[in-house]
C-alpha positions in Angstrom: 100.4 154.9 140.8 103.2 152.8 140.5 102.9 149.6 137.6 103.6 145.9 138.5 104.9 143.7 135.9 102.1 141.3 134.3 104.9 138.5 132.5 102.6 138.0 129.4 103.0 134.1 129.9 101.4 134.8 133.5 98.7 136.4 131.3 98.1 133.4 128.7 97.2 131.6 132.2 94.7 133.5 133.7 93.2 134.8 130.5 92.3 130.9 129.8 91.2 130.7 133.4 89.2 133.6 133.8 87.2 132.7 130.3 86.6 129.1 131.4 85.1 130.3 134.5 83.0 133.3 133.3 81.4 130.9 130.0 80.7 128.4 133.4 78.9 131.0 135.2 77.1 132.6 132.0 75.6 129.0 131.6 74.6 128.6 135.2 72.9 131.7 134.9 70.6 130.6 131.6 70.2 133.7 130.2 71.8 132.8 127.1 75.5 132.4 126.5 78.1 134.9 125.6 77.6 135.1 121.9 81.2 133.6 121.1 80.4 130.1 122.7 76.9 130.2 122.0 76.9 128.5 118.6 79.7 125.9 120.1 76.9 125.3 123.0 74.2 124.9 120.4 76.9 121.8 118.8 76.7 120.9 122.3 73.0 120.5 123.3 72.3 119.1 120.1 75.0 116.2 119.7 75.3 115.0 123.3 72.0 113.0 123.6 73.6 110.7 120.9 77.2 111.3 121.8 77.4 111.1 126.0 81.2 112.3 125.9 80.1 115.0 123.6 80.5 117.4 126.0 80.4 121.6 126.1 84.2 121.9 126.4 84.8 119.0 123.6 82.5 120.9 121.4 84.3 124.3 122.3 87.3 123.2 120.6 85.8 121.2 117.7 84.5 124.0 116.7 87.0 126.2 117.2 89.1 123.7 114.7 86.5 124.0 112.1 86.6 127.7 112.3 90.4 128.0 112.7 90.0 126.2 109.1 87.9 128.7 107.6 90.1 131.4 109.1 93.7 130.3 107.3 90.7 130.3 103.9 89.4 133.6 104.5 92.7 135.2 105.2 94.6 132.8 102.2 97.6 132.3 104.5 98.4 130.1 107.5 100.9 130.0 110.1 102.5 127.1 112.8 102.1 128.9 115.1 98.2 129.4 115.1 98.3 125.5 115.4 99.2 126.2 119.3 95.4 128.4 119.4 93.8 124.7 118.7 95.7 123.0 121.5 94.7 126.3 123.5 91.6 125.2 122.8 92.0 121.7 124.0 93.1 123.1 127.4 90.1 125.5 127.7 87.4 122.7 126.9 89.0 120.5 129.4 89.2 123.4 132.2 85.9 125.0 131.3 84.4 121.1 131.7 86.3 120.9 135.5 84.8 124.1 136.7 81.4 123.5 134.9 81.3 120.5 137.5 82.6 122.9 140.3 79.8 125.6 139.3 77.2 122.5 139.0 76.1 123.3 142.6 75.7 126.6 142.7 72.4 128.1 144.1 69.8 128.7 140.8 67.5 131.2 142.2 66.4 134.3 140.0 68.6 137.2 142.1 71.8 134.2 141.8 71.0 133.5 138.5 71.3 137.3 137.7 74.6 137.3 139.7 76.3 134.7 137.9 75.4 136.5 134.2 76.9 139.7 135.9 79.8 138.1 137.4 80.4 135.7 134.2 80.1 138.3 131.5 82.9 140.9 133.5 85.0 138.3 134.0 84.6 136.5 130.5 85.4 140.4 129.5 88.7 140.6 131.4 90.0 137.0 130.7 89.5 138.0 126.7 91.8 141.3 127.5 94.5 139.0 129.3 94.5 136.8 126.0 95.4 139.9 124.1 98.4 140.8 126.0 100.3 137.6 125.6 102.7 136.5 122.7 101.2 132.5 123.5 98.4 131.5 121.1 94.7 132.2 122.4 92.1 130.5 121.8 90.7 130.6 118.2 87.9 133.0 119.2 90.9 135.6 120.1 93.1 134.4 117.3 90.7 135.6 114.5 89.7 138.8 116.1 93.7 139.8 116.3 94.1 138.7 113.1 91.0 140.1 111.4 91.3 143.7 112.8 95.2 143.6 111.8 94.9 142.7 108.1 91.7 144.8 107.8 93.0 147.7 109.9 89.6 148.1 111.9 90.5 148.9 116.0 90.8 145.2 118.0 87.4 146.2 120.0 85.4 147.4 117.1 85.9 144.2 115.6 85.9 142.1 118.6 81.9 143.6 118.4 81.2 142.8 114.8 82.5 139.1 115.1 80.4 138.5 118.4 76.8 140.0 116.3 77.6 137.6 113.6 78.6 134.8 116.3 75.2 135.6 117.9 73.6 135.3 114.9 75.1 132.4 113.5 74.1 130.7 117.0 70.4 131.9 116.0 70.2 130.0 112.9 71.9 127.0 114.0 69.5 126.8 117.4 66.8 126.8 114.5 68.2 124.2 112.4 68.7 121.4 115.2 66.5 122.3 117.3 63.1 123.3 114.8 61.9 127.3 114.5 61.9 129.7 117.1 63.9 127.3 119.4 66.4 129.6 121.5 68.5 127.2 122.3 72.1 128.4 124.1 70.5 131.9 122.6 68.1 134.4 124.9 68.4 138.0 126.1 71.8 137.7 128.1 72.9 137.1 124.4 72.0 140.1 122.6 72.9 141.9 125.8 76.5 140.8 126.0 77.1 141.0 122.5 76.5 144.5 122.5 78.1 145.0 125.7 81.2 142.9 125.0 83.3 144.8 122.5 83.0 148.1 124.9 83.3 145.7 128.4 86.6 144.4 127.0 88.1 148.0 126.3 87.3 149.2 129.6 89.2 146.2 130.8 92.1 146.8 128.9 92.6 149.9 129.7 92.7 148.8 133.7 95.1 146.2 133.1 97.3 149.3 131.1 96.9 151.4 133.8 97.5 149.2 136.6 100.3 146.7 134.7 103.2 146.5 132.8 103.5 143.4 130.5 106.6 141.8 130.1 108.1 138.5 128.9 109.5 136.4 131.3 110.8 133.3 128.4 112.7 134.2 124.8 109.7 133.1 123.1 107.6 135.5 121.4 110.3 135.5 118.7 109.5 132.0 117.5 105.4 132.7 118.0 106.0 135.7 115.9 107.7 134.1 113.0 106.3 131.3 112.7 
């Protein structure tokens, strides 16, 4: 089978797309939330009774500030360039927030809800495999994994699936903290599901997109990304 060209800039696109969309359907679903945005979701459900603009996408990339932060700490470097994952970030809260009020009526019944988990945890899955193909900042989320499984060596999926078990589990304690024990808030099955489902989903999706695409730049600017 003959490739098509993916430009990696054409990626950076739908990738943000395709994960604002799936973490829209994952919470219409209300199984839980993929384990990366759960503890974001948590910030979320907690803040906006007292702050009414405090919404899911504005804590998306709050958090993901805080934990770029704690990132540039861990690793003892930083670079410009990951600035550009927090404005990422701005873009996917805002998008995520516009098709959260497209999703909002969407039918709720039990064979839907299971649907839109299905639907929003594939789709999450490929969106995350677009991100990793393109030379533009992803989101934070993205950022560390790249980052982490580089400096420590570990293969991108492998870690991809030990930073969504501690992301689930961090979500977990903070559901418990602000909302009292045993209160699975943001956090249910569909979480412990996906985020031992995730790290394999997101292989088999990068391997389709090998197999089906060739990635190329269409601007001269993955040399700047790459040295700043």
């Amino acid at each position: 089978m003959k490739k098509r060209t993916f430009y990696s800039e054409a990626a950076y696109a739908v990738g943000l797309l395709l994960i604002a969309a799936g973490v829209a359907l994952m919470e219409k679903a209300n199984f839980g939330m993929s384990m990366i945005v759960a503890p974001a979701y948590v910030l979320h459900r907690w803040l906006q009774p007292v702050w009414g603009w405090f919404t899911f996408g504005a804590a998306e990339y709050c958090f993901q500030a805080l934990l770029l932060a704690l990132m540039s700490l861990v690793l003892g470097r930083f670079r410009i360039s990951w600035l550009c994952s927090f404005v990422t970030a701005v873009i996917y809260g805002f998008v995520l927030d516009g098709i959260m009020l497209l999703a909002a009526p969407l039918p709720t019944g039990m064979l839907w809800r299971v649907v839109w988990y299905v639907l929003g945890m594939v789709i999450c899955s490929m969106g995350v495999a677009c991100m990793f193909r393109t030379y533009l900042s992803p989101e934070v989320y993205e950022l560390l994994v790249k980052e982490g499984s580089r400096r420590y060596g570990v293969e991108i999926h492998r870690f991809k699936t030990g930073y969504d078990c501690a992301s689930c589990l961090l979500a977990v304690v903070m559901s418990f903290l602000c909302f009292g024990l045993w209160q699975f808030v943001g956090v249910q099955w569909g979480t412990i599901f996906c985020a031992l489902i995730n790290g394999w989903l997101i292989g088999q999706c990068s391997r389709l997109l090998e197999k089906c695409f060739v990635f190329k730049d269409a601007l001269p600017w993955r040399g700047w990304f790459e040295q700043q």
